[in-house]
Structures are given as structure tokens and as C-alpha cells.
PDB file of N, CA, C and O in Angstrom:
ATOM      1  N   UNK A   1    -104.524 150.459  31.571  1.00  0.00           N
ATOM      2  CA  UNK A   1    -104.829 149.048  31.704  1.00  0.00           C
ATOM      3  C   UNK A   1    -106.208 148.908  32.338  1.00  0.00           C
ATOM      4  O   UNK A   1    -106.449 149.687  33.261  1.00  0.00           O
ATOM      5  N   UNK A   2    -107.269 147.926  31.941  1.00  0.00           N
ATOM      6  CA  UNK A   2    -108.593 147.791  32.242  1.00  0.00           C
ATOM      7  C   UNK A   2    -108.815 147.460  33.466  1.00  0.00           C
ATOM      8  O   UNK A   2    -108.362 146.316  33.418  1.00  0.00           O
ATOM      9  N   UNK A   3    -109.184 147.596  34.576  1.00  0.00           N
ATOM     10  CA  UNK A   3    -109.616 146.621  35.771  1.00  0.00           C
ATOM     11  C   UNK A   3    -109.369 145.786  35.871  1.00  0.00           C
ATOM     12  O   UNK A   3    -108.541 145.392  36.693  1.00  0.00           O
ATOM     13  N   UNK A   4    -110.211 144.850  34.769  1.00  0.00           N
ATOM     14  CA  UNK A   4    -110.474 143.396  34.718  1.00  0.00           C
ATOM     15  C   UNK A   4    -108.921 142.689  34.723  1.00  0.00           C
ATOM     16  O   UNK A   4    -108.687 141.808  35.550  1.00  0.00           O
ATOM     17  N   UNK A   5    -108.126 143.019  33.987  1.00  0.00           N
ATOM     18  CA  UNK A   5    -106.843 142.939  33.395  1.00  0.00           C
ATOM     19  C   UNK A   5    -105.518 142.954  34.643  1.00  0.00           C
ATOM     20  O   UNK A   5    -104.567 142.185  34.785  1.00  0.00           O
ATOM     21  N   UNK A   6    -105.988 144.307  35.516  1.00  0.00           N
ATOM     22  CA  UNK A   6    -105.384 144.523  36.900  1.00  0.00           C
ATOM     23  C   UNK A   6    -105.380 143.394  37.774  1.00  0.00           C
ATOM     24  O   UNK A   6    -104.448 142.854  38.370  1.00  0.00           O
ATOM     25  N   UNK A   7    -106.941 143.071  37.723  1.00  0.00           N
ATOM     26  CA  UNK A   7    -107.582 142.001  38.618  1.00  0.00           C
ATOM     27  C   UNK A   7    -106.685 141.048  38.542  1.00  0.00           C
ATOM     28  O   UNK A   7    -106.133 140.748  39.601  1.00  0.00           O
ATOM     29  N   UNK A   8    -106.293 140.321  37.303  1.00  0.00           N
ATOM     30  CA  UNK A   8    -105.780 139.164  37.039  1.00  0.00           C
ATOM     31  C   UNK A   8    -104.628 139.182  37.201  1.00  0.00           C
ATOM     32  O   UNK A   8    -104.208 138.108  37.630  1.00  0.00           O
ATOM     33  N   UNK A   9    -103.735 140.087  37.021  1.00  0.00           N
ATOM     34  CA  UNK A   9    -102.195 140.382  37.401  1.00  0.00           C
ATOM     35  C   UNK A   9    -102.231 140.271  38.767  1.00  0.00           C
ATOM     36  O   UNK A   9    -101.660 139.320  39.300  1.00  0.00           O
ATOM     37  N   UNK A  10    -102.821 141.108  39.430  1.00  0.00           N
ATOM     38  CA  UNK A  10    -103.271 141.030  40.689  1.00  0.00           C
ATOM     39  C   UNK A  10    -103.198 139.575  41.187  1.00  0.00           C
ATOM     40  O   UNK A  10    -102.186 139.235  41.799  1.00  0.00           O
ATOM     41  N   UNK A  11    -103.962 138.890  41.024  1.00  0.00           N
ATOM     42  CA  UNK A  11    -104.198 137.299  41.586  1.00  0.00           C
ATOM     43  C   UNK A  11    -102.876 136.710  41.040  1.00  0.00           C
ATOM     44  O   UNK A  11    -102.237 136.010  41.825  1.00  0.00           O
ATOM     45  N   UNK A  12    -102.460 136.874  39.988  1.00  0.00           N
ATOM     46  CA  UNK A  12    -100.915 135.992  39.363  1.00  0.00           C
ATOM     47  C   UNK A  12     -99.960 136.185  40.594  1.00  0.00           C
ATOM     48  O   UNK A  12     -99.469 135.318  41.317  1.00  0.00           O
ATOM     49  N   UNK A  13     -99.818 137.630  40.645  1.00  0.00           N
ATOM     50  CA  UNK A  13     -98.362 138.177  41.568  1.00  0.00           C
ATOM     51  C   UNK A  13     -98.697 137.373  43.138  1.00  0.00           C
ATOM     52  O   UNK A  13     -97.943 136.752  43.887  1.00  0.00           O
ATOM     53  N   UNK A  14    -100.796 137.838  43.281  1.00  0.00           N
ATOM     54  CA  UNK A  14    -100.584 136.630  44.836  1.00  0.00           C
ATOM     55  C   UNK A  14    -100.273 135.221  44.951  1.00  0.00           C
ATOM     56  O   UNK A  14     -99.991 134.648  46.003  1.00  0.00           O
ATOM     57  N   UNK A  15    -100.346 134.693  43.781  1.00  0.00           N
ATOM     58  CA  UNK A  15    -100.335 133.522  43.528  1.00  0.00           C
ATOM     59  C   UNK A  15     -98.836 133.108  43.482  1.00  0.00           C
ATOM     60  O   UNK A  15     -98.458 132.253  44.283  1.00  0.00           O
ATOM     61  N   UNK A  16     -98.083 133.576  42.729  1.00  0.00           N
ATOM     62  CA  UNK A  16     -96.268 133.717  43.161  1.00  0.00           C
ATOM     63  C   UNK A  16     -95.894 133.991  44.431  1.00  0.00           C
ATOM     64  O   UNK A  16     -94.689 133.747  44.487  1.00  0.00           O
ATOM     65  N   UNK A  17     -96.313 134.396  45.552  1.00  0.00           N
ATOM     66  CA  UNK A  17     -96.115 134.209  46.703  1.00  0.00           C
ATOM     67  C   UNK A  17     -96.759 133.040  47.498  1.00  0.00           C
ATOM     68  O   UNK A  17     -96.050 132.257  48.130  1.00  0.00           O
ATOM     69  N   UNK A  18     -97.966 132.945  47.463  1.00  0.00           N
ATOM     70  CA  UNK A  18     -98.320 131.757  48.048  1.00  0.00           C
ATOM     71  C   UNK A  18     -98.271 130.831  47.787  1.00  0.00           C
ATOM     72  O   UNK A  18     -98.478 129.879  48.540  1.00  0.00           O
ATOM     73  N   UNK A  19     -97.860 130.754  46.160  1.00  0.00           N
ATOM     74  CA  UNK A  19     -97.110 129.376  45.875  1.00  0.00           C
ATOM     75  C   UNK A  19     -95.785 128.717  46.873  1.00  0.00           C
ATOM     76  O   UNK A  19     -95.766 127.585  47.358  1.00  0.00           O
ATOM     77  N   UNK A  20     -94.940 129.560  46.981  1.00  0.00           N
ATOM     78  CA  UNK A  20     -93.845 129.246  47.228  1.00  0.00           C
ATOM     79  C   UNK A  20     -94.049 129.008  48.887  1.00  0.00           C
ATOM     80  O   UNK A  20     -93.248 128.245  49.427  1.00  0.00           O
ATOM     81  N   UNK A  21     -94.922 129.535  49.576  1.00  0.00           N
ATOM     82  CA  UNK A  21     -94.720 129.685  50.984  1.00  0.00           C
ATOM     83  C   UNK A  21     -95.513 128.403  51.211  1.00  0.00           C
ATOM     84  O   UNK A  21     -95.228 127.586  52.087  1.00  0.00           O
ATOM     85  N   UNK A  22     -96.579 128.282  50.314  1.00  0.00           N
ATOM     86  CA  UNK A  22     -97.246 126.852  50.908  1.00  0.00           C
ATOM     87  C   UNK A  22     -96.488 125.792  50.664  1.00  0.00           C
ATOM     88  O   UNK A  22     -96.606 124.799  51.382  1.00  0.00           O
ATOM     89  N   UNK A  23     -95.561 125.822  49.587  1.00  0.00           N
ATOM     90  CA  UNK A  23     -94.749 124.729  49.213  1.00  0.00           C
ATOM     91  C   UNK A  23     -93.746 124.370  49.897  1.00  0.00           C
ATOM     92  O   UNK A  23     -93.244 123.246  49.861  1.00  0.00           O
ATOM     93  N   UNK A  24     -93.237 125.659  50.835  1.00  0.00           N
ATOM     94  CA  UNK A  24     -92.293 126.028  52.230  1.00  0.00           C
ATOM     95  C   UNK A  24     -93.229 124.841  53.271  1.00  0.00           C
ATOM     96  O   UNK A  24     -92.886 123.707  53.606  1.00  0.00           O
ATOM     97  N   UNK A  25     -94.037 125.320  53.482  1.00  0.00           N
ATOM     98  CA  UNK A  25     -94.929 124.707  54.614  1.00  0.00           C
ATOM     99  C   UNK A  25     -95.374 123.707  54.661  1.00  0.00           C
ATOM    100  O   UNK A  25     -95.650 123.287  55.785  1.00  0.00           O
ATOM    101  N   UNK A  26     -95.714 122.683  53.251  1.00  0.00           N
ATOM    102  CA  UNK A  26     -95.901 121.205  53.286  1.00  0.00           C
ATOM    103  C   UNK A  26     -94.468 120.564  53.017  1.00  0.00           C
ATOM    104  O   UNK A  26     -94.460 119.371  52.715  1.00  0.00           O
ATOM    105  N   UNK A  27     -93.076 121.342  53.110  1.00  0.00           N
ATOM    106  CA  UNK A  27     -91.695 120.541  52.902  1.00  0.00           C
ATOM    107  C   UNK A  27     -91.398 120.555  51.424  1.00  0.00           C
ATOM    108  O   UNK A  27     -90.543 119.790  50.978  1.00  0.00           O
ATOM    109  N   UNK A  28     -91.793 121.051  50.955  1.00  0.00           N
ATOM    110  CA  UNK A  28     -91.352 120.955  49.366  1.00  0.00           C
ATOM    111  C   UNK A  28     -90.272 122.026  48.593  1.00  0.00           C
ATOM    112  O   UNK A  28     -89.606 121.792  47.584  1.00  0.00           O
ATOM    113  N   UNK A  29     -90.310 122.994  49.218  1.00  0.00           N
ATOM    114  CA  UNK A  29     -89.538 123.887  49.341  1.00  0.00           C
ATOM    115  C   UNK A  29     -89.167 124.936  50.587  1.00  0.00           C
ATOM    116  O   UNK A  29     -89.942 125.341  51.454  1.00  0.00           O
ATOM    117  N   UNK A  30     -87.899 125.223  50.435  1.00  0.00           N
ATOM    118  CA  UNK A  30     -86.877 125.714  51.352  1.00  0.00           C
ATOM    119  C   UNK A  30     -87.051 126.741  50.969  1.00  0.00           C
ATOM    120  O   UNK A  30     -87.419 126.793  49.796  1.00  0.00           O
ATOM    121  N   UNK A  31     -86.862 128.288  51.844  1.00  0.00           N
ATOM    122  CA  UNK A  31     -86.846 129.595  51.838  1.00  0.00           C
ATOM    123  C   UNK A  31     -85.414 130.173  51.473  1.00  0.00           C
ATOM    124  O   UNK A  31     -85.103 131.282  51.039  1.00  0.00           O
ATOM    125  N   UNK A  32     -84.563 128.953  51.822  1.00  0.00           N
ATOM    126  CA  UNK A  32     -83.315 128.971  50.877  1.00  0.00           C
ATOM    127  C   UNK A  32     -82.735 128.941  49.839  1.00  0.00           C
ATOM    128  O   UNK A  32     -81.582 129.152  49.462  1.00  0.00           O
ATOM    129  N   UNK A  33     -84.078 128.523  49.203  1.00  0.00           N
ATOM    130  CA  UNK A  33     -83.540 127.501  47.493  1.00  0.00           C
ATOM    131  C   UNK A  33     -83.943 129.061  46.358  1.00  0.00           C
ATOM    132  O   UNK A  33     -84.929 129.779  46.527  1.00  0.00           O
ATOM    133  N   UNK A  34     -82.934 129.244  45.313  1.00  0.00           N
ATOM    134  CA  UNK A  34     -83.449 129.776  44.348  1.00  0.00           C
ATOM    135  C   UNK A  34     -85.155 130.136  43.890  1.00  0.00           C
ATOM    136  O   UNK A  34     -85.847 131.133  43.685  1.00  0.00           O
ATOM    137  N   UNK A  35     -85.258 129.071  43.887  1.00  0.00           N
ATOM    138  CA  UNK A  35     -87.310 129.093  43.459  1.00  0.00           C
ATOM    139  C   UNK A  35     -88.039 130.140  44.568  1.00  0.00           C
ATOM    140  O   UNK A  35     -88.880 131.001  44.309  1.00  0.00           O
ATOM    141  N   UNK A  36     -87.592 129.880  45.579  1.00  0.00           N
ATOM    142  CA  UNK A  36     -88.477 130.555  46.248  1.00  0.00           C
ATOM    143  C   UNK A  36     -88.342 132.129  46.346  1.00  0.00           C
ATOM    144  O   UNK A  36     -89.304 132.889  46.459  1.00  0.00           O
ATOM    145  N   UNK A  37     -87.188 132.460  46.296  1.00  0.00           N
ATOM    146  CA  UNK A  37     -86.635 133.913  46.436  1.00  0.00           C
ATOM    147  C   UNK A  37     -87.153 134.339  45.227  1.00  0.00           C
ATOM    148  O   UNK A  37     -87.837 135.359  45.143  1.00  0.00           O
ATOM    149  N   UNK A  38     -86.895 133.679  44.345  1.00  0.00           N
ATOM    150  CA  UNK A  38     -87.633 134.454  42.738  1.00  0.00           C
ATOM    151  C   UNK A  38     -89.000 134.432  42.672  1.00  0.00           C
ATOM    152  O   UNK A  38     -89.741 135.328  42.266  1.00  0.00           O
ATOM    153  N   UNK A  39     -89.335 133.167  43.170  1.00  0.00           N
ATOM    154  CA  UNK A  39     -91.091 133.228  43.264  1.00  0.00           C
ATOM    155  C   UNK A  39     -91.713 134.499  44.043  1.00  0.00           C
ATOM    156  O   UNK A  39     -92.661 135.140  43.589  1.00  0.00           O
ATOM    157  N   UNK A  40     -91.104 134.777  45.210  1.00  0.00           N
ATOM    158  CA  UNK A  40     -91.220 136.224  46.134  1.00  0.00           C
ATOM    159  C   UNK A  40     -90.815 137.255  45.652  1.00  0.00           C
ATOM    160  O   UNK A  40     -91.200 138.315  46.146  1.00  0.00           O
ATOM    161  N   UNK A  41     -89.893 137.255  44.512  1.00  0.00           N
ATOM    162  CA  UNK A  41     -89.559 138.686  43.837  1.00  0.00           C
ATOM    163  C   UNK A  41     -90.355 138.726  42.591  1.00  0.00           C
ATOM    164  O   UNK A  41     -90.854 139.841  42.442  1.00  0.00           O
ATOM    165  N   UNK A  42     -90.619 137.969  41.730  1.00  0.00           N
ATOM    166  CA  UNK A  42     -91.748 138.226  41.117  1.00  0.00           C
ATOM    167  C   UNK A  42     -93.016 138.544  41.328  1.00  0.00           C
ATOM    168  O   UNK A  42     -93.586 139.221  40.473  1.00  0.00           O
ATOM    169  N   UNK A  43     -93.606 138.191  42.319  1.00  0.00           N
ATOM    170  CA  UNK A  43     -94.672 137.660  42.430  1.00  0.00           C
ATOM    171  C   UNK A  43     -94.660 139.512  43.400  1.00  0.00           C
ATOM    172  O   UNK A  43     -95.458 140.348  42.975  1.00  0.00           O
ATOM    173  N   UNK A  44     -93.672 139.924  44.673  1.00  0.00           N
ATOM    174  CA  UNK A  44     -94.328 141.284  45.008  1.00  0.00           C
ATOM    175  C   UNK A  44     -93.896 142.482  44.398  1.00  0.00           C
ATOM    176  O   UNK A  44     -94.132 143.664  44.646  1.00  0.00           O
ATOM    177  N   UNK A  45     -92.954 141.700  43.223  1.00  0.00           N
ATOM    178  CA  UNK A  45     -92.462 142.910  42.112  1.00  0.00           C
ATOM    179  C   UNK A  45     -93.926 143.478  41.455  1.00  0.00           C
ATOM    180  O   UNK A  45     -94.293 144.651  41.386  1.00  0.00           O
ATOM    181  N   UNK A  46     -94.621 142.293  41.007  1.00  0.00           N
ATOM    182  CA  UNK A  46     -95.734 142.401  40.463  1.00  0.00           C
ATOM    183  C   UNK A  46     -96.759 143.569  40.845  1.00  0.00           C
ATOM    184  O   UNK A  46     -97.257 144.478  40.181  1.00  0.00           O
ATOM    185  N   UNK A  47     -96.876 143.165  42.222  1.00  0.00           N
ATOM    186  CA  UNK A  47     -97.863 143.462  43.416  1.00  0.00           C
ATOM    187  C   UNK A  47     -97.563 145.239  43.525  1.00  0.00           C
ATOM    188  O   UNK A  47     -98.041 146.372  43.590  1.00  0.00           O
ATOM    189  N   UNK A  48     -96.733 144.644  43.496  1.00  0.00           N
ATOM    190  CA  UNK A  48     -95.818 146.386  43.770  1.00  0.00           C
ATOM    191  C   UNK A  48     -95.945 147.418  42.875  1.00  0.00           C
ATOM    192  O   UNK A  48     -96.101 148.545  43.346  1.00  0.00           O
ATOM    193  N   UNK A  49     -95.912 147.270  41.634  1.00  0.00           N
ATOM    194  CA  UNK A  49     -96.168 147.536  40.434  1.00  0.00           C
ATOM    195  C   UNK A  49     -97.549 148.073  40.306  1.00  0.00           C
ATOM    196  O   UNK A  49     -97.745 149.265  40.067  1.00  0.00           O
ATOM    197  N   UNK A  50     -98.651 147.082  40.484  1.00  0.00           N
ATOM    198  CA  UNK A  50    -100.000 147.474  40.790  1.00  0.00           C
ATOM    199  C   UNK A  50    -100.308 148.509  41.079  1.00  0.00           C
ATOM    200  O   UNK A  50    -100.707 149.414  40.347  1.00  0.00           O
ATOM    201  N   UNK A  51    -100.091 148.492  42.682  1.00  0.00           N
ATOM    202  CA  UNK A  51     -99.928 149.276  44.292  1.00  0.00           C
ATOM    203  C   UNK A  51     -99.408 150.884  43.334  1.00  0.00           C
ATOM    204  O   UNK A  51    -100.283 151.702  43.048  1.00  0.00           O
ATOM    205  N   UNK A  52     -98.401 151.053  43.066  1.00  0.00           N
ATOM    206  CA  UNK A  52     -97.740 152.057  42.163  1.00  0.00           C
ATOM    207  C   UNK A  52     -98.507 152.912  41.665  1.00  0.00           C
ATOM    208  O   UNK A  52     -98.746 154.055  42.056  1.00  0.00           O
ATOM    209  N   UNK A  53     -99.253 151.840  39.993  1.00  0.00           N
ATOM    210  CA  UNK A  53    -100.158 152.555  39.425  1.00  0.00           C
ATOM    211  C   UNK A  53    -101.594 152.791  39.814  1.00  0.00           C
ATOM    212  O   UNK A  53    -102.290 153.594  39.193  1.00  0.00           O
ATOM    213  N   UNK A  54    -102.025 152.120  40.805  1.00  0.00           N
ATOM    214  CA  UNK A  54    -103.326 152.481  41.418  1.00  0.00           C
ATOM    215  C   UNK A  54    -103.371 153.384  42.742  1.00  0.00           C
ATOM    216  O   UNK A  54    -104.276 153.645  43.534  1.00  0.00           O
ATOM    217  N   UNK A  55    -101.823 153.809  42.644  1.00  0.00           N
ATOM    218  CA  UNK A  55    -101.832 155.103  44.335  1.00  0.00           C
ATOM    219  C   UNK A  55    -101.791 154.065  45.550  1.00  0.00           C
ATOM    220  O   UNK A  55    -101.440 154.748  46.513  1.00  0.00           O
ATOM    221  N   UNK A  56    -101.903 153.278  45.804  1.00  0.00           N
ATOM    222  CA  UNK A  56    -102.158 153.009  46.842  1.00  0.00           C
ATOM    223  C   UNK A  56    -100.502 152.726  47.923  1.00  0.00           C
ATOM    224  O   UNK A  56     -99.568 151.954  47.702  1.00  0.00           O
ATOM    225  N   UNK A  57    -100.685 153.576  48.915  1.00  0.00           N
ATOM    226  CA  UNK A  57     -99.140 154.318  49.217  1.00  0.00           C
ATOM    227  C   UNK A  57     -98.836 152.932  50.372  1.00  0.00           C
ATOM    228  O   UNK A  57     -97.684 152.514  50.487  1.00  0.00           O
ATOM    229  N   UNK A  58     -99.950 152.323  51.155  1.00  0.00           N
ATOM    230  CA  UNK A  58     -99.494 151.474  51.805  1.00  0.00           C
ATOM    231  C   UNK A  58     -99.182 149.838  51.632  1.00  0.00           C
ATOM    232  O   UNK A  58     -98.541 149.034  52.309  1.00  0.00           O
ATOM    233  N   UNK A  59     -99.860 149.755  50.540  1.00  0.00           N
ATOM    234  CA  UNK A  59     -99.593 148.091  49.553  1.00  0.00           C
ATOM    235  C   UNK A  59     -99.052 148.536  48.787  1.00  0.00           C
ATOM    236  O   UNK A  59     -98.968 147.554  48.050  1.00  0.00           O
ATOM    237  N   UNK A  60     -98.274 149.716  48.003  1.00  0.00           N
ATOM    238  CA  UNK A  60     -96.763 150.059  48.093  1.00  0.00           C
ATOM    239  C   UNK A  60     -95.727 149.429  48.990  1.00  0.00           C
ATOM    240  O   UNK A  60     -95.045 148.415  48.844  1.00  0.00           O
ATOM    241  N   UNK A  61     -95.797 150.240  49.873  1.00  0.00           N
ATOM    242  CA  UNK A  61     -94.752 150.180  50.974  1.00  0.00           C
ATOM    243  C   UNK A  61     -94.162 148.063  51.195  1.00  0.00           C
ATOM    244  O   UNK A  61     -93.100 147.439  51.176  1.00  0.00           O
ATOM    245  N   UNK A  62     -95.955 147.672  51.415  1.00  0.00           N
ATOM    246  CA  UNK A  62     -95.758 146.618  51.839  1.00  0.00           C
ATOM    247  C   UNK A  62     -94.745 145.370  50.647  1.00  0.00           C
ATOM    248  O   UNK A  62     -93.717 144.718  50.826  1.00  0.00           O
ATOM    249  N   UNK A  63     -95.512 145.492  49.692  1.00  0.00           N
ATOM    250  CA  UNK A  63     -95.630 144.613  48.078  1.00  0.00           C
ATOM    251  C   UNK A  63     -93.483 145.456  48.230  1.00  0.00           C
ATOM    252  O   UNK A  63     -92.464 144.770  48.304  1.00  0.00           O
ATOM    253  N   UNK A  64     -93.553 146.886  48.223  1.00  0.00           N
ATOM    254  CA  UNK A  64     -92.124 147.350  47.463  1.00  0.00           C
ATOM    255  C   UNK A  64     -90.996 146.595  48.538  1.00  0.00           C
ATOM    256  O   UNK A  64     -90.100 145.829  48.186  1.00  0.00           O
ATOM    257  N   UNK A  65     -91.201 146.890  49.481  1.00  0.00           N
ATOM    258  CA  UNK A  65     -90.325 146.259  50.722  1.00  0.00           C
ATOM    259  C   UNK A  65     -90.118 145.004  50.653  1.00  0.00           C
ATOM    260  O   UNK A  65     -88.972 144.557  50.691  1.00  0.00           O
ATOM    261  N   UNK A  66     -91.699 143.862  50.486  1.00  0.00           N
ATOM    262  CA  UNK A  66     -91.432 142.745  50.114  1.00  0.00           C
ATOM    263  C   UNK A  66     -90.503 142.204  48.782  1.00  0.00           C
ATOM    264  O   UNK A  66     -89.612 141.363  48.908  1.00  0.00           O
ATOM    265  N   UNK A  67     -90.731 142.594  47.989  1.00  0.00           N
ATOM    266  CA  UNK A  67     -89.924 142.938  46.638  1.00  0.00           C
ATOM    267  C   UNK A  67     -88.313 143.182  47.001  1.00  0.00           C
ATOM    268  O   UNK A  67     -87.547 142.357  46.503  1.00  0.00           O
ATOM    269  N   UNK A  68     -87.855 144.005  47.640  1.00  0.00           N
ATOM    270  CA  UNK A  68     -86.493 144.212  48.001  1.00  0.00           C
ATOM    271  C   UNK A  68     -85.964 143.517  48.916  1.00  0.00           C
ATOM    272  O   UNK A  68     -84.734 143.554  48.960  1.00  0.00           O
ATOM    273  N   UNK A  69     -86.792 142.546  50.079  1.00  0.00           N
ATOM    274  CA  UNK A  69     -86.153 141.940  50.830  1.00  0.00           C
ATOM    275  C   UNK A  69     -86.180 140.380  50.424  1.00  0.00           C
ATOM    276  O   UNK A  69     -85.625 139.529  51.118  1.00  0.00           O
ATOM    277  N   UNK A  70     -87.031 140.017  48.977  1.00  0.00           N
ATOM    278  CA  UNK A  70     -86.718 138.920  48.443  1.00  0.00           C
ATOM    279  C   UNK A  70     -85.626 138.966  47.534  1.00  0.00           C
ATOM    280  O   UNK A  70     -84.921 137.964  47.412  1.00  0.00           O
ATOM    281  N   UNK A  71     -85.246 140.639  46.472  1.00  0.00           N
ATOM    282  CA  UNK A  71     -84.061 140.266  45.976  1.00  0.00           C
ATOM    283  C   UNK A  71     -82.959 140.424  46.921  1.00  0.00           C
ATOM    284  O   UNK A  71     -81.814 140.048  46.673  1.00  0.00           O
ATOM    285  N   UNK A  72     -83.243 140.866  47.778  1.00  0.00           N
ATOM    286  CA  UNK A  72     -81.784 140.558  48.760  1.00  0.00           C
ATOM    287  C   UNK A  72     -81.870 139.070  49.049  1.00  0.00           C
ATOM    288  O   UNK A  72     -80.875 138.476  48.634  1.00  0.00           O
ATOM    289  N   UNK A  73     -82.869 138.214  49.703  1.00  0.00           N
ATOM    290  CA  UNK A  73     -82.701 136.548  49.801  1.00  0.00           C
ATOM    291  C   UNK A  73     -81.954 135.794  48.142  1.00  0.00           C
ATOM    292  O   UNK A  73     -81.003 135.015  48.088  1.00  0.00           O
ATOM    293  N   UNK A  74     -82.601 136.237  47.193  1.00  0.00           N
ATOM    294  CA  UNK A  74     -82.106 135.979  46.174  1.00  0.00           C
ATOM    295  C   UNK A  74     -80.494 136.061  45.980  1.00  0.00           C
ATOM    296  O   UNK A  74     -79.729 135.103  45.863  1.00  0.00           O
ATOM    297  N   UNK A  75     -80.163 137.472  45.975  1.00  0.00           N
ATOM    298  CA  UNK A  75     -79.299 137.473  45.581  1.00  0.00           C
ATOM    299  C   UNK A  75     -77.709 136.494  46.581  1.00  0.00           C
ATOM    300  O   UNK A  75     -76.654 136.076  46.104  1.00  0.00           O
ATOM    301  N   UNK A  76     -78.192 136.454  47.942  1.00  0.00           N
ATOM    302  CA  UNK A  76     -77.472 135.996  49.018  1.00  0.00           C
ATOM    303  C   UNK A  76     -77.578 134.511  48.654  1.00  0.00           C
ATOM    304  O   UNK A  76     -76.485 133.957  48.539  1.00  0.00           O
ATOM    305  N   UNK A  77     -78.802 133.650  48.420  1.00  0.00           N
ATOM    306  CA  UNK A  77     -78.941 132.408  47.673  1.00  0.00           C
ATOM    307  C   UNK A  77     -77.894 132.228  46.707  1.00  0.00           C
ATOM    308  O   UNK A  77     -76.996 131.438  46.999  1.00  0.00           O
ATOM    309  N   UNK A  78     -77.848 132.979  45.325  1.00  0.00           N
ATOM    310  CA  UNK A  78     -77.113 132.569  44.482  1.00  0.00           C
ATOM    311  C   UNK A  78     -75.591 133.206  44.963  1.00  0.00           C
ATOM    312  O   UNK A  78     -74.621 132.601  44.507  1.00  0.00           O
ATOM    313  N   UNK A  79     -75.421 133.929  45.508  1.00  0.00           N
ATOM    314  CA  UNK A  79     -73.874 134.043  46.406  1.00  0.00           C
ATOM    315  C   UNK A  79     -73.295 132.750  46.544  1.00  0.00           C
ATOM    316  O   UNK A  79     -72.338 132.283  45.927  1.00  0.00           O
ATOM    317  N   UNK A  80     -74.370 131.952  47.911  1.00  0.00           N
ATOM    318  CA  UNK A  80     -73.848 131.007  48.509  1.00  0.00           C
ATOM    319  C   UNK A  80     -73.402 129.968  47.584  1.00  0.00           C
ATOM    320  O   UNK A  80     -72.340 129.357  47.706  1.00  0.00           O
ATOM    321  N   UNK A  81     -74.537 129.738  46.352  1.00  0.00           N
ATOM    322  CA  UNK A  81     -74.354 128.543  45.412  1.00  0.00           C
ATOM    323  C   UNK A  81     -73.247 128.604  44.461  1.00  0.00           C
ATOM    324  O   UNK A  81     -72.676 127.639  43.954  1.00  0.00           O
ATOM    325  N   UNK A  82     -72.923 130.264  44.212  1.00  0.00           N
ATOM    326  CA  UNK A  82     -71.854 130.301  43.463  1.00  0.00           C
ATOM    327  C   UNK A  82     -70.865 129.435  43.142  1.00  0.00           C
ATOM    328  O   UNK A  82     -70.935 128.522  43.965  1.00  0.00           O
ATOM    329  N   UNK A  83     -69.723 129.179  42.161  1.00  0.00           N
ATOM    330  CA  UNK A  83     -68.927 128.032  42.381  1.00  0.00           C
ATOM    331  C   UNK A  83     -67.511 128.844  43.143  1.00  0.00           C
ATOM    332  O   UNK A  83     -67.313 130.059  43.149  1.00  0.00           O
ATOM    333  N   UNK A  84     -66.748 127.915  43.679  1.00  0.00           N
ATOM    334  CA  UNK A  84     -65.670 128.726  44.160  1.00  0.00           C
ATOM    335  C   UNK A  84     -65.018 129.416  43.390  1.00  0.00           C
ATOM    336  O   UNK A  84     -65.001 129.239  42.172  1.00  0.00           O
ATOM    337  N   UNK A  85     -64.113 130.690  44.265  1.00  0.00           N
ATOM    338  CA  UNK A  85     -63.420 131.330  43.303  1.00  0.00           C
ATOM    339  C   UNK A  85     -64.182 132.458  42.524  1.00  0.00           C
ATOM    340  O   UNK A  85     -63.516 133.091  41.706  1.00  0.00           O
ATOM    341  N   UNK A  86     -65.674 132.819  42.708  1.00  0.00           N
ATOM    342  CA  UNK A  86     -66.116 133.463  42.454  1.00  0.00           C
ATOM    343  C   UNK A  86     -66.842 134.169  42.937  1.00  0.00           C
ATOM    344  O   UNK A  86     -67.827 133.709  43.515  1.00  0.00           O
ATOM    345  N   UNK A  87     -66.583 135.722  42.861  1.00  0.00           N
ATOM    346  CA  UNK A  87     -67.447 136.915  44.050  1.00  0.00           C
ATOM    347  C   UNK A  87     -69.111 136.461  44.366  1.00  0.00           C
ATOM    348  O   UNK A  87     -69.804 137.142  45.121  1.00  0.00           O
TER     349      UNK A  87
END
């Protein structure tokens, strides 16, 4: 994959995080709600991904960790919303 190409994935995946956190921070969205947990798992799935193929072992760590501790918010989100009666 080209640089240029990286670059832009790059800015998308930051952009899926700081979407959601600024939208946290002017009241528009909850760190609770579906959107945001996916916006954070996409967005350092992405990141992570990058980090991966360009070696870089500590925006790894950071982007992969972030990545796993949003699908855990995720997945605990859609738990709660579940309908009753269901695991």
C-alpha cells in the first residue's frame, strides 16, 4: 500500500475516534450508546492495523489495546440493550 494511501486511512481511523469523543464532550453523545463504542472500534481497529504493517510496536500496543477495550464497551452496550430473555 502507497504512503499517500496509509496517510489517508491514517486520518479516517483518527477521525473515528475523535468524532465520537468530541461529540461525547459537546453532549451529543454518550460513551454508553452503541455509536460510540463502534466509532472507537473502528476507528483504533484501523489505527491498529496501520501500526501492524508499518512495525511500529508502540502505536501497536496503544491503537491494539484501544481496539479491544472498545469491543469490550461494545459488546457490554449491546448486552445491556439486549431484549429480555436473552444472553
Amino acid at each position: 500500500m502507497s504512503a499517500n494511501v496509509l496517510q489517508v486511512v491514517s486520518i479516517l481511523g483518527a477521525l473515528l475516534i475523535l468524532a465520537p469523543f468530541a461529540a461525547a464532550q459537546f453532549g451529543r453523545l454518550t460513551p454508553a450508546s452503541v455509536a460510540y463504542q463502534a466509532l472507537n472500534l473502528l476507528g483504533s481497529g484501523t489505527l491498529a492495523a496501520i501500526a501492524l504493517h508499518d512495525r511500529q510496536v508502540g502505536f501497536l500496543l496503544l491503537e491494539g489495546t484501544w481496539a479491544v477495550v472498545s469491543l469490550w464497551g461494545l459488546l457490554k452496550v449491546l448486552r445491556r440493550n439486549a431484549p429480555p430473555g436473552r444472553p
